[in-house]
N, C-alpha and C positions, 0 to 999 in steps of 0.2 A: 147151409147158406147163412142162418141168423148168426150163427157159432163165425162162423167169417168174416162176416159182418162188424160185429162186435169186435172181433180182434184187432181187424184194421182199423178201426175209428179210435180205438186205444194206445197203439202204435204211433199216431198222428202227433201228440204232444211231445214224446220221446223224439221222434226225429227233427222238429222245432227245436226243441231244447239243443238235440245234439251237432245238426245246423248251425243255429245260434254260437254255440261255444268255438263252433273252428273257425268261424269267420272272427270270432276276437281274438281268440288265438293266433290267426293270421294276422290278424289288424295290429297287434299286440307285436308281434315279430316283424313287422316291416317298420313296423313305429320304435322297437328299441335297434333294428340294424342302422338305421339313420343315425340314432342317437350315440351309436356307436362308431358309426364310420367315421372316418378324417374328415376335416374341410377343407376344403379345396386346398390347396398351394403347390410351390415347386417342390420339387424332389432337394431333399435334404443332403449336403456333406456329413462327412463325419467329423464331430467336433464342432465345427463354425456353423454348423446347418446351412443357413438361406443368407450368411452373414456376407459374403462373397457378391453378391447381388448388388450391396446397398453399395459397396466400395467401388461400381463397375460409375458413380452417379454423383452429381456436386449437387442434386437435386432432388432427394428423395420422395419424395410429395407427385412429381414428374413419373419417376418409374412405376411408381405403386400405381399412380391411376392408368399409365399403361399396364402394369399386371392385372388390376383388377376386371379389364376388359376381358382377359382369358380365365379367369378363376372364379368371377363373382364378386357379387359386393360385402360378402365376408369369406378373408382371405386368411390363411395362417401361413404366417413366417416362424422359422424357429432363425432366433438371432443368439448363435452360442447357445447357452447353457439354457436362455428364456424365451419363455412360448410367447405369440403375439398374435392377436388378430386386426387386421385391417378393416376397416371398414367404410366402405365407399357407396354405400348406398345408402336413401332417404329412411325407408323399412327399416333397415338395419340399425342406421343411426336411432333410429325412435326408440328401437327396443333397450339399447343400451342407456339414452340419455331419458328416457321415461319410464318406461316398465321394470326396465331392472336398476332405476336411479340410484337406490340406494347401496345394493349392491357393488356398482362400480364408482362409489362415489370416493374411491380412494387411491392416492397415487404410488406408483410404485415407490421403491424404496431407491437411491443412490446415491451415490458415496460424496460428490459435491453439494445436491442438496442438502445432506445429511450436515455437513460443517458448515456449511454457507447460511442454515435457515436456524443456525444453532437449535441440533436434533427436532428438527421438524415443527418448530412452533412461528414459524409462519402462517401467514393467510391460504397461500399456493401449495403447499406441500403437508400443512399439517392435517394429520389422519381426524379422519369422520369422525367426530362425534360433540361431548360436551365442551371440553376445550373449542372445538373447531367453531361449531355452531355460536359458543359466546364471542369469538374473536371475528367470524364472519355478521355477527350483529353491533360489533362496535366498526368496523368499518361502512357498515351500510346507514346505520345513525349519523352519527360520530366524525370520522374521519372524509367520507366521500359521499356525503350527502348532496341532493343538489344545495340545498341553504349553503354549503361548505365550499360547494365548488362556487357556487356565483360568489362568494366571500374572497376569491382570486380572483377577481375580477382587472382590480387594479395591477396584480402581478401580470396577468397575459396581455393588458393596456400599455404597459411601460416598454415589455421583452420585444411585443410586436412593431411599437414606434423606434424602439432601438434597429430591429431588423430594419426597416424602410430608407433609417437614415443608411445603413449600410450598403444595401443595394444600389441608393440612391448616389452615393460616391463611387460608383461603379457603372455607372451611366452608359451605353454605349459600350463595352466591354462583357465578352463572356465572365459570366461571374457565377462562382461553385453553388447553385442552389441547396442540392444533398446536405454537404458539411454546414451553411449558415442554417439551413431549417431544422439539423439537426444539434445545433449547439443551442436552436430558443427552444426546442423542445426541454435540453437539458436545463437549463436556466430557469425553465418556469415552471418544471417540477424539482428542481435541488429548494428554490424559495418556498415555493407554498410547502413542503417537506420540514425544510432546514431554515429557513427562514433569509431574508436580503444578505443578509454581511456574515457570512463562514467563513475563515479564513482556509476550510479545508474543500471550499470548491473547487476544484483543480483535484484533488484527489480523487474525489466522490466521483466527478466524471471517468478519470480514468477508472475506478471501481467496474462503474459503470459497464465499461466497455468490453472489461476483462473479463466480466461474469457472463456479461454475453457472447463473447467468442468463446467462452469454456462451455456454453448451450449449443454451439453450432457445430452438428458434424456427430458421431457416434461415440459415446465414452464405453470403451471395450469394458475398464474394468465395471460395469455393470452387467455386461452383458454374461460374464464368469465369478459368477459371487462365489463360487466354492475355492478359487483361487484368490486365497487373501492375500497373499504376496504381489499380485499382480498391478495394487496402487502402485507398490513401493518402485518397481521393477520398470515400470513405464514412464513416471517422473508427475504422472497424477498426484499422487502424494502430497509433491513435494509445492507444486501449484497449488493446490488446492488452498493448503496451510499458510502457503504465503503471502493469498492474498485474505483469506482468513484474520490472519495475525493484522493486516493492513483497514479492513473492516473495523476489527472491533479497536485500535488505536485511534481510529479517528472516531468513530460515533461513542465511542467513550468519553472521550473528551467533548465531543460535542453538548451528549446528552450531564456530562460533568457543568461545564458550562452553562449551559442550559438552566439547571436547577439552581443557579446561583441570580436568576435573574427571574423580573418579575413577570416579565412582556419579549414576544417577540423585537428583534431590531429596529422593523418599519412598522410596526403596535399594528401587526395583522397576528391573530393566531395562527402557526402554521400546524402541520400533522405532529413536530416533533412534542409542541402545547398542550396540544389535545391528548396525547398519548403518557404526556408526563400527570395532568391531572387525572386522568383515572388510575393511572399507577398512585397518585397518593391516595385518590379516593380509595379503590380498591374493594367498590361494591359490586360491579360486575365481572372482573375478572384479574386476579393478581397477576400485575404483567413485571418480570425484570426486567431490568434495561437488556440481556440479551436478546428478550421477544420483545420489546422496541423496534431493537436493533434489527430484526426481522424482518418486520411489518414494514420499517420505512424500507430499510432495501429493495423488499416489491413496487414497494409505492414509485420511486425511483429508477426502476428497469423496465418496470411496465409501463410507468406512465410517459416516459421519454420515448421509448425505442417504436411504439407502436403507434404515438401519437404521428412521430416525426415521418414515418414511412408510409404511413398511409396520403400527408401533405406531398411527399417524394412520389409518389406514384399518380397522384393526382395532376401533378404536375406534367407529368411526362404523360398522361393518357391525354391531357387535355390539351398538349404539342401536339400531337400525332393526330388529334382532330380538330383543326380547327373551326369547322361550324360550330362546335360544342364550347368551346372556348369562348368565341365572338357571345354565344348566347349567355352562356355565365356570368361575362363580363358586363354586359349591358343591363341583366338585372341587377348586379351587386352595386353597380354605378347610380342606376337609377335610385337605389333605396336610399343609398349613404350619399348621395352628391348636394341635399340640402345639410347637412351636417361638417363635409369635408374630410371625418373619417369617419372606422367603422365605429358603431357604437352596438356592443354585445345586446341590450334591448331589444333591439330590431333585427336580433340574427333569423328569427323564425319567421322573417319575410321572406326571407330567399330559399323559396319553394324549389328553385329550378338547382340550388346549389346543392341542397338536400339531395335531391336526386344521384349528383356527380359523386358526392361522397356517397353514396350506399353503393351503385354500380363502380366504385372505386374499390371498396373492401368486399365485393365481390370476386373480383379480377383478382384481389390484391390482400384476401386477409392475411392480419397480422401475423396469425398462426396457421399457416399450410396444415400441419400435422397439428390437434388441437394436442394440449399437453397432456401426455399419459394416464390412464385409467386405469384400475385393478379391482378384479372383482376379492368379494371378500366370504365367496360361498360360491359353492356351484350353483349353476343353473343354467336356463335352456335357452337359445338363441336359434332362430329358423328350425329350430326342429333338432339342433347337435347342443353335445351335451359340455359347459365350458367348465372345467376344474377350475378349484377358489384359487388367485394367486396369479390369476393370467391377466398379462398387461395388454390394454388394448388402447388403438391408438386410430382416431377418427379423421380421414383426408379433408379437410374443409373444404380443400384449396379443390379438391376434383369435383366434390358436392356440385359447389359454385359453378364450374364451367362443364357440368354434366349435359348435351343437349338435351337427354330426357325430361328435364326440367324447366330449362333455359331456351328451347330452341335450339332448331341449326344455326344462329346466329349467338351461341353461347360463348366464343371467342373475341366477336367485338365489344367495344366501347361504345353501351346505349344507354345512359338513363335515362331516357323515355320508358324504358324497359318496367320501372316501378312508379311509374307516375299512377296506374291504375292496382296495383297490387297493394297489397295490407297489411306485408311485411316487415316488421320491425327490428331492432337490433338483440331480442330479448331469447333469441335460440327457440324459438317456438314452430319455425317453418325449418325446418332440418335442411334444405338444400342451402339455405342460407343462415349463417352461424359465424359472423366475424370474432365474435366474441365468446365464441363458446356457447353453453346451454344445461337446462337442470342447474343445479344443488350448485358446481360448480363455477357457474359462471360468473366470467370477471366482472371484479367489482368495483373497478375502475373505469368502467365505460363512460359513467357520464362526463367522468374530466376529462376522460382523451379526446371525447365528442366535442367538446367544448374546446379544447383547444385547438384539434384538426376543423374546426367552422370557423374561428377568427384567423387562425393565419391563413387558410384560402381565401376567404374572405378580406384581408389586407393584401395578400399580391395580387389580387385581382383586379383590385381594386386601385389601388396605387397606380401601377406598372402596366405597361404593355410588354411582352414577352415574345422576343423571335429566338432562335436556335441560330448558332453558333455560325460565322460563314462558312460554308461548303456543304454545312451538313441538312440533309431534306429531310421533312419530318417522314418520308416510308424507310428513311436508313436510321433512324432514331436507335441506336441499342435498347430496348428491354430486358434485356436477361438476367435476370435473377438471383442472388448470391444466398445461398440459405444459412438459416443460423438462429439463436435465438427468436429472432424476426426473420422473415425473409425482405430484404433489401436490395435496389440496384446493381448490381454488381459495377457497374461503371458509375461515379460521380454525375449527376445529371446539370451542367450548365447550361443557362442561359444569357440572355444580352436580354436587362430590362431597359426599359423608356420610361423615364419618371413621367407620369400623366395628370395626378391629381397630388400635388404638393401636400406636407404633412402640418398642418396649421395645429392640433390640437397640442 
């Protein structure tokens, strides 16, 4: 009995131990079949993979947050030859714009950015690292400071009075909102850029436009890099170069120009001043006039297109309601009606307009799909395992109108909605990201902020605004035209009523 005894009390540690091991073992096995398995998506072509999908859509931002309801809030698409994950959820989003920040902190690679940012020495496109890091610290000092931006103060004072006089000779007549809000947009970032009197304005806008419908819609040959023939063959190529060639003859001469003089035009520094003295200086970072020529090109696409559509949709959300209008109107009146116009000053009085603009690029960010990610290593997401080199590509636009977040009331037009939240524009609350977030994010907000608050701020203010005869505001078009930005698809006109004359 003691011999039995003994034996069995000995035994006891062994079969702990041997316990022990199969359950990590197990643990161990269900923890790498995960890591191994797919992540969700649709069943692959051959060849196009999941490319077939996006082509079935003028809206891709729309479809994806309808697929993500069937697959999860990380989704893989294979587009051609390149792997993709979507992702549509707040978790998800976190892991990728904070945990593995640095990892995804680089954009894929493609053949128009590639010529257009002259090989990637842009702000937007150039790769993570010392370059990237010194040229995103001269834009956040430097170029788009708030000191810099309130330094245009008198540019969006002049563009803005110029608009009012325009609307205001259009009295009583439907009059194209979109195209004027989108030509002060263009105006008041080509000046503070390029300075008051270029004679290549007219160019630069069309640039402008060209480089954003060459953003909007799917560039195949990215999607088949191993097919180098494929620019040539589709007439990519042949666009691309041409408007290329058209780039750099004008900011060539610009920036030729430029160095021949001591001062901007209307004695404002503008970005091209500031970009030209640290190129002489050349103690932070040696810049050619190619990555000049870069840097303003962004300065220029981003600061126009995004500025101008977020006033464009504001507009038309605040048609379509009008108690929210009536109340906007009455504070922006109230603030500025000892004055008789707006005066930038006193924009951070209007609490309530705050509001309109945040639930505005909620509805309505700039960028539906935020712009492409690539990791630069593997590593782990929810539990699966992502190889380096995989482009990922973040839904804002479903973020935003997720009811998990938002409520069942995540489809209307409420900012009351953030009167009590602590939300800000800086990508820190993942369900809300107008601008991006992490490493990344743009760095231009505070001037597109600033100028999407004085022009609402001036037609509000000015004008009373009714919608077209016949049309009610529940038949209002919203639909959507995606592209570099996502914008109107229909011109949004109005009939204003001059209210408060323009005395300054």
């Amino acid at each position: 009995m003691e011999f039995e005894l003994a034996s069995s009390s000995s035994l006891t540690p062994l079969v702990v131990v041997l316990v022990s091991s199969i359950l990590v073992l197990v643990f161990m096995l269900l923890k790498s079949g995960k890591r191994n398995s797919r992540i969700p998506g649709p069943r692959k072509l051959p060849i196009i993979g999941n490319l077939h999908l996006l082509l079935t859509t003028s809206n891709p931002h729309h479809l994806l947050r309808d697929m993500a309801a069937k697959y999860g809030g990380l989704m893989h698409l294979q587009l051609g030859q390149v792997p993709f994950l979507i992702v549509s959820s707040v978790e998800t989003a976190k892991q990728v714009l904070k945990t593995h920040d640095i990892i995804f902190a680089n954009r894929p690679p493609g053949f128009a950015p590639e010529v257009l940012t002259y090989h990637y020495t842009d702000v937007g496109y150039a790769p993570y690292g010392e370059y990237w890091r010194q040229l995103r610290k001269i834009c956040t000092l430097e170029l788009l400071s708030a000191k810099r931006v309130r330094s245009f103060k008198p540019v969006r004072e002049e563009e803005n009075w110029s608009m009012v006089r325009w609307f205001a000779s259009r009295e009583g007549s439907p009059a194209d909102v979109s195209e004027r809000v989108f030509r002060l947009a263009y105006d008041v970032t080509i000046r503070a850029s390029l300075g008051k009197k270029t004679m290549y304005k007219g160019t630069v806008m069309t640039l402008i436009r060209e480089c954003s419908q060459l953003g909007s819609g799917i560039i195949f040959v990215d999607l088949f890099p191993s097919i180098k023939i494929l620019p040539l063959i589709t007439g990519v190529q042949f666009r691309v170069h041409r408007i290329y060639r058209i780039v750099r003859a004008a900011f060539d001469a610009i920036i030729q120009e430029r160095k021949c003089k001591t001062a901007a035009d209307d004695g404002l520094d503008d970005l091209t001043d500031v970009l030209l003295k640290l190129q002489q200086e050349g103690d932070q970072l040696p810049l050619t006039d190619g990555n000049i020529t870069a840097v303003l090109m962004d300065m220029l696409i981003a600061g126009s297109e995004t500025s101008a559509g977020a006033v464009e949709w504001a507009m038309s959300e605040l048609m379509k309601n009008p108690r929210i209008l009536r109340k906007v109107q009455v504070e922006v009146r109230e603030v500025f009606d000892k004055n008789g116009y707006i005066e930038e000053e006193k924009l951070h009085e209007l609490k309530y307009l705050q509001l309109v603009i945040k639930e505005t690029l909620r509805l309505h960010p700039p960028l539906p799909l935020l712009v492409p990610r690539m990791s630069s290593q593997r590593c782990e997401i929810n539990g699966y395992e992502i190889p380096a080199k995989t482009r990922v590509l973040i839904n804002a636009w479903a973020l935003g109108r997720d009811p998990k977040y938002w409520n069942d009331d995540a489809e209307e037009f409420i900012p009351e909605r953030f009167a009590h939240k602590t939300m800000d524009y800086m990508g820190n609350s993942y369900e809300y990201m107008p601008f991006g977030s992490g490493r990344r994010i743009c760095p231009g907000m505070s001037f597109g902020l600033a100028n999407v608050e004085f022009t609402l701020a001036t037609l509000l203010y000015h004008f009373d605004w009714e919608l077209p005869p016949g049309i009610e505001r529940e038949d209002l078009d919203m639909t959507e035209e995606f592209g570099a930005t996502v914008a109107r698809k229909h011109h949004l006109f109005l009939v204003p009523t001059l209210k408060r004359p323009l005395h300054a």
